[in-house]
C-alpha positions as CSV (number, residue, x, y, z in Angstrom):
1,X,-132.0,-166.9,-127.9
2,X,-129.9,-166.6,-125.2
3,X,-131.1,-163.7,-122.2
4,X,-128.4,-161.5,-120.2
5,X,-129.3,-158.9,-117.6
6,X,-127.0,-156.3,-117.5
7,X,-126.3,-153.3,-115.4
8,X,-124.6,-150.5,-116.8
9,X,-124.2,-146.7,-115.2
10,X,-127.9,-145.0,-115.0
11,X,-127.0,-141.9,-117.4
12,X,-125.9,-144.6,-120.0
13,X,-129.1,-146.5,-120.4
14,X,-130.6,-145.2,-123.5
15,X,-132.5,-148.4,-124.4
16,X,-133.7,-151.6,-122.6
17,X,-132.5,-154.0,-124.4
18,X,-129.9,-155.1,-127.7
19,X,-130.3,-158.1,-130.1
20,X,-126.7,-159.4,-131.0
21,X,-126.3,-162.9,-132.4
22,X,-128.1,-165.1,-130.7
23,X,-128.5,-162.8,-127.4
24,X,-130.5,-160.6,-125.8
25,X,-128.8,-158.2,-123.6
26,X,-131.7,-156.8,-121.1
27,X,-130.0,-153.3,-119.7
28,X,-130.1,-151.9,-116.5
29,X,-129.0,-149.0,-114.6
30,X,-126.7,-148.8,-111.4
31,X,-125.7,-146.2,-109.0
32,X,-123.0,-146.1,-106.8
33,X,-120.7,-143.7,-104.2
34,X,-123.4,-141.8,-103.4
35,X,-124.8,-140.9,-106.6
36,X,-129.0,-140.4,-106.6
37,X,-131.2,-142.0,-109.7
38,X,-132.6,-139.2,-111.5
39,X,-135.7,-141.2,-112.2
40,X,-138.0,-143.9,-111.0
41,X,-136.8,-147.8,-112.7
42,X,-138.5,-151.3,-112.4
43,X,-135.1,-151.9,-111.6
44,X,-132.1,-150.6,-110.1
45,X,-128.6,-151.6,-108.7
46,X,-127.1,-150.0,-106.1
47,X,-123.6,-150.4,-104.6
48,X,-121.8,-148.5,-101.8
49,X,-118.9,-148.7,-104.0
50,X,-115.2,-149.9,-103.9
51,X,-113.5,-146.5,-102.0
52,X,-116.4,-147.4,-99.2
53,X,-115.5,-151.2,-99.2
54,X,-112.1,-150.0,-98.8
55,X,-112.5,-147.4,-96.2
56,X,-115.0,-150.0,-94.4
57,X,-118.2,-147.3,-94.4
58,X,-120.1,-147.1,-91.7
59,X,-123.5,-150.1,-91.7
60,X,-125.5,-147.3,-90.7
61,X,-124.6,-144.6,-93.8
62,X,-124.9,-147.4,-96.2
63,X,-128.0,-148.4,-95.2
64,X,-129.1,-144.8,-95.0
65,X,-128.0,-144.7,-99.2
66,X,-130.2,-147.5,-99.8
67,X,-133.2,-146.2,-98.4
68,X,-132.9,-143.5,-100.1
69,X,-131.9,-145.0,-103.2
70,X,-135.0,-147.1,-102.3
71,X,-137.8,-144.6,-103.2
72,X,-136.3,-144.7,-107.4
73,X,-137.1,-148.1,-108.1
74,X,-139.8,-150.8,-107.6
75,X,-137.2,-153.8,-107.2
76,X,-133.7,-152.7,-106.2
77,X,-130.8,-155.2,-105.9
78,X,-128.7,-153.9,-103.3
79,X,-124.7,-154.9,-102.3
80,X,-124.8,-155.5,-98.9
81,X,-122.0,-153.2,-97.5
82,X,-118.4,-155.1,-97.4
83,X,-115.4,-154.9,-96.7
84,X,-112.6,-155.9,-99.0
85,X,-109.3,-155.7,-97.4
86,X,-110.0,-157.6,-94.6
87,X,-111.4,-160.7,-93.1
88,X,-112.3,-160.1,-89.5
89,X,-113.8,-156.9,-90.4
90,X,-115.6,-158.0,-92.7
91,X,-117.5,-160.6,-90.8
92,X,-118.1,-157.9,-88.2
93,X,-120.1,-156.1,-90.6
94,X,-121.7,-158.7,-91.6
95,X,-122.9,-159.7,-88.2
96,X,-124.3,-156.4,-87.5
97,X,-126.2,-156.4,-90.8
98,X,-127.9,-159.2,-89.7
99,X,-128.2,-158.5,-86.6
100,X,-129.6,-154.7,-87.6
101,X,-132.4,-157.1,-89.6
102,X,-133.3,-159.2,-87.1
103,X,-133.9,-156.9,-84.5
104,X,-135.4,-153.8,-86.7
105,X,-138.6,-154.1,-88.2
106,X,-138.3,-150.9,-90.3
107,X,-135.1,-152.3,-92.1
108,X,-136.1,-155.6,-91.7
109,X,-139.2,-154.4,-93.8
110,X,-136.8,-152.9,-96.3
111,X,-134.9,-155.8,-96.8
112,X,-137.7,-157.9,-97.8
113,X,-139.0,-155.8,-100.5
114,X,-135.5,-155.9,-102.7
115,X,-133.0,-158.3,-103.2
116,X,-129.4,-158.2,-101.5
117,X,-126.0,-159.5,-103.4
118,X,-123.5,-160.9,-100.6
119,X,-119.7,-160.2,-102.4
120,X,-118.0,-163.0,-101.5
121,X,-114.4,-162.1,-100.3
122,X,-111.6,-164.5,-100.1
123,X,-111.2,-168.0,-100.0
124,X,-111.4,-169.3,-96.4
125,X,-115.0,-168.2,-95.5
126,X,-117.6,-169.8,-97.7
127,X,-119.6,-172.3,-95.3
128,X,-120.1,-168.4,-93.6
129,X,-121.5,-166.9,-96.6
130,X,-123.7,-169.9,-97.3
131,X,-125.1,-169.5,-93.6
132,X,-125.9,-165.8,-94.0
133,X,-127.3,-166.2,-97.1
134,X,-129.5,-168.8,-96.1
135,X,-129.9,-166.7,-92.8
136,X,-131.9,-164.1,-95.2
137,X,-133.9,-166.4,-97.0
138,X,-135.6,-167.8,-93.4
139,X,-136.1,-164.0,-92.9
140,X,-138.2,-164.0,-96.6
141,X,-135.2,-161.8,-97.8
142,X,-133.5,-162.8,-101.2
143,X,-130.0,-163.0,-101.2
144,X,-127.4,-163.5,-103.9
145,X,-123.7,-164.7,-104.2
146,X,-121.5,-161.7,-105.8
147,X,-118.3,-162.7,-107.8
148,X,-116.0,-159.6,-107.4
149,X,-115.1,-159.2,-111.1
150,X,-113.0,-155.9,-111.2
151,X,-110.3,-157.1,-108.4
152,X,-111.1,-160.1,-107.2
153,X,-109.7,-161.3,-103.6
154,X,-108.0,-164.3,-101.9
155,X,-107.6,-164.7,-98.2
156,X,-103.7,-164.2,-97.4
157,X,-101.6,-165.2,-94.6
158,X,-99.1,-164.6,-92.9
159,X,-97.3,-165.7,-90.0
160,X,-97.7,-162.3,-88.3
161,X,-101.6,-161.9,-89.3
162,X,-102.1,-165.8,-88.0
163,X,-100.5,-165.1,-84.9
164,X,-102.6,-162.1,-84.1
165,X,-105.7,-163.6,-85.4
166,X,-106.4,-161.9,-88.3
167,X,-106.5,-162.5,-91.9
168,X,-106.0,-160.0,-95.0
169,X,-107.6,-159.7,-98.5
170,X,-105.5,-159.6,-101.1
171,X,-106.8,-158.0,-104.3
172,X,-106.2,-158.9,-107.6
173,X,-106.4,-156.8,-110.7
174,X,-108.8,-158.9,-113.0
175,X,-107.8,-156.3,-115.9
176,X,-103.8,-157.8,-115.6
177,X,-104.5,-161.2,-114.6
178,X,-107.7,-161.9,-116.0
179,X,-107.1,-166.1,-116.2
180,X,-106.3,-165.6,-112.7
181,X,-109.8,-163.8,-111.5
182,X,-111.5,-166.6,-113.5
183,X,-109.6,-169.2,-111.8
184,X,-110.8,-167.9,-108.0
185,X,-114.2,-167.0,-108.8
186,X,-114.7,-170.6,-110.2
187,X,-113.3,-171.8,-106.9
188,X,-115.1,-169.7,-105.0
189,X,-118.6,-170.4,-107.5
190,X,-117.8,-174.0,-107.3
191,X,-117.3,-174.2,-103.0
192,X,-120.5,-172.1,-102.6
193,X,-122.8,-174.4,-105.2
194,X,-121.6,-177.6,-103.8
195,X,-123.5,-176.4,-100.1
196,X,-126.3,-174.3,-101.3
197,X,-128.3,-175.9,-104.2
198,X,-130.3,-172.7,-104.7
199,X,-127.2,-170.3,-105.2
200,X,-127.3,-167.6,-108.0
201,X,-124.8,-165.7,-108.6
202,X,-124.0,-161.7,-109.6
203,X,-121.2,-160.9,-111.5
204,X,-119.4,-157.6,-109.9
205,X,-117.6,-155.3,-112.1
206,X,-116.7,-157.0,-115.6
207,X,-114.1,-156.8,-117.6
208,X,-114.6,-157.6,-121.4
209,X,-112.5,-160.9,-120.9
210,X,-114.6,-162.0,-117.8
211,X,-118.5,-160.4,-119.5
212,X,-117.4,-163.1,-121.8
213,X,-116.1,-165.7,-119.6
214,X,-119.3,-165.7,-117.9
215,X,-121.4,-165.7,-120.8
216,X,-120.3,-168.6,-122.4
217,X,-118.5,-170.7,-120.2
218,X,-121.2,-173.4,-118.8
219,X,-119.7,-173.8,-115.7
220,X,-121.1,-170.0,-114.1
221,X,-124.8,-171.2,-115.3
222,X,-126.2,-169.8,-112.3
223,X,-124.5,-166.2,-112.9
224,X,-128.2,-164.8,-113.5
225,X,-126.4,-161.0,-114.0
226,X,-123.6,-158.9,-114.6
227,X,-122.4,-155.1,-114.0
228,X,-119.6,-153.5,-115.6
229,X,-118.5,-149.9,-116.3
230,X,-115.5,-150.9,-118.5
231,X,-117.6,-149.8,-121.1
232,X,-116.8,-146.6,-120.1
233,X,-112.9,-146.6,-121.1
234,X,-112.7,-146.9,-124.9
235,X,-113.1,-150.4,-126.1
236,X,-111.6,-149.5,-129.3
237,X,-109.1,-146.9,-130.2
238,X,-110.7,-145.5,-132.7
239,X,-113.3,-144.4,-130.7
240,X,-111.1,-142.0,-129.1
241,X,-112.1,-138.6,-129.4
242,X,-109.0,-135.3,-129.2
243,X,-107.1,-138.2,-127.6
244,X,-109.4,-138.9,-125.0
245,X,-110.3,-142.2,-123.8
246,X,-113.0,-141.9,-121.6
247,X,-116.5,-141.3,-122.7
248,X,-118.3,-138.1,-122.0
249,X,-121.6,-138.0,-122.2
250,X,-124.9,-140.6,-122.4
251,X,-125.0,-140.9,-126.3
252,X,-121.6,-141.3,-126.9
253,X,-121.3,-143.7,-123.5
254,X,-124.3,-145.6,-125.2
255,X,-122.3,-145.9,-128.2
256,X,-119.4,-147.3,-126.1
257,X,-121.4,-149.9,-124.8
258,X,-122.9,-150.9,-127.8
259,X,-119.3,-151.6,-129.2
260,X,-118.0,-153.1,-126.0
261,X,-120.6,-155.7,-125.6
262,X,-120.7,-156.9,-129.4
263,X,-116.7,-157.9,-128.7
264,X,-117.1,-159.0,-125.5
265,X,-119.9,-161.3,-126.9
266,X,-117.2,-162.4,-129.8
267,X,-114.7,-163.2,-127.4
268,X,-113.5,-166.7,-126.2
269,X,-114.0,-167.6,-122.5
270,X,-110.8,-166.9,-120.6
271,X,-109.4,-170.1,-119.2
272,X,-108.4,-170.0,-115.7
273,X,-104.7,-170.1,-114.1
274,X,-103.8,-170.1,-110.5
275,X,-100.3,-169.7,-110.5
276,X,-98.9,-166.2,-110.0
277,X,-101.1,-164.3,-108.2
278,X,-99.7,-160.7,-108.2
């Protein structure tokens, strides 16, 4: 049988795993913006979140979150704090996550004990990302390649943003233009494998189209694990409760999921398009 790691919101995880067809889904819990673990886990995701990514939080409060976060699990997966709109700062954080490691035992210590996904934004910077990954691993720190999954982003130009040396992220809703998403994260996937032979790969934020894409498409082999929360919005309209489509509480969330990843599974890979962006 086939084995998926998935990570799904903590409250939700009512079981470790699900049998369907020829998989088994192994089930996870994440936490993200902020939010605490109300219990200890062998393992845990955490993210900063996409308003922080937006807003470009502060190294040092995300860093803060993820030692706290630390103390609930003996393996965390952290996403190293990005940036997601644009390209210069982005790299400046980056830099001063490294160089925060480098210089700091303490967090330097930290780092070593979890594992770190590096999202990889746009399309212009991936010899960089391969660097800093492989940066980490000469430090003993394990480091993964994320694939934004929710909106994924390509580097765009202009000639006003060349001119003052800067380049933008634009984002792309993978929910609209899912062929699309799939089309730049194979790009991407494909750029980063072809210069580091040990990539792996997270998948951030999935869809039902793109859960399936990575599943059973061949070519994202080294996608060792996915999060989603899509789960979340009813996957089937009957499921709707007093109009409602959002899901509650754990139970009925649980059941939501349960639903959500048996179609998802069902589902055809998405085949990738690269024309029409927005």
């Amino acid at each position: 049988m086939s084995e998926v790691t998935v990570f799904i919101r903590e409250s939700d995880v009512l079981a470790r795993f699900v049998k369907l067809n020829d998989y088994v889904i192994h089930i996870n819990p994440i936490v993200a913006n902020g939010e605490m673990p109300h219990r200890k886990w062998d393992v845990l995701l955490a993210d900063i979140g996409f308003k922080s990514a937006r807003e470009n939080l502060d190294l040092t409060q995300s860093l803060r979150y993820y030692f706290r976060v630390g103390r609930y699990c003996n393996k965390c997966i952290f996403v190293i704090p990005d940036n997601n709109q644009d390209e210069r700062e982005y790299t400046d954080k980056l830099y001063a996550f490294e160089d925060l490691i480098s210089k700091n035992n303490v967090v330097r210590d930290f780092a070593r004990k979890h594992t770190w996904i590096l999202p990889i934004h746009g399309t212009t910077m991936f010899i960089y990302y391969v660097t800093f990954c492989e940066k980490l691993r000469s430090m003993d720190i394990d480091c993964v390649y994320g694939l934004p999954s929710l909106r994924a982003t390509v580097s765009f130009y202009n000639l006003d943003l060349v001119e003052s040396g800067r380049i933008k992220f634009e984002l792309i809703d993978c929910s609209r233009k899912p062929e699309t998403c799939v089309y730049y994260n194979m790009v991407k996937y494909s750029e980063i494998i072809r210069m580091d032979k040990d990539a792996r790969f997270h998948a951030m934020g999935c869809n039902m189209d793109l859960f399936a894409t990575y599943i059973h498409n061949q070519f994202f082999n080294r996608v060792v694990s996915i999060d989603t929360m899509s789960y979340r919005r009813a996957p089937d309209n009957s499921l709707k409760t007093h109009g409602k489509y959002r899901c509650t509480d754990p139970n009925q969330c649980w059941e939501w999921f349960n639903v959500w990843v048996r179609k998802a599974i069902n589902r055809d890979p998405i085949k990738p398009r690269s024309h029409v962006l927005f």
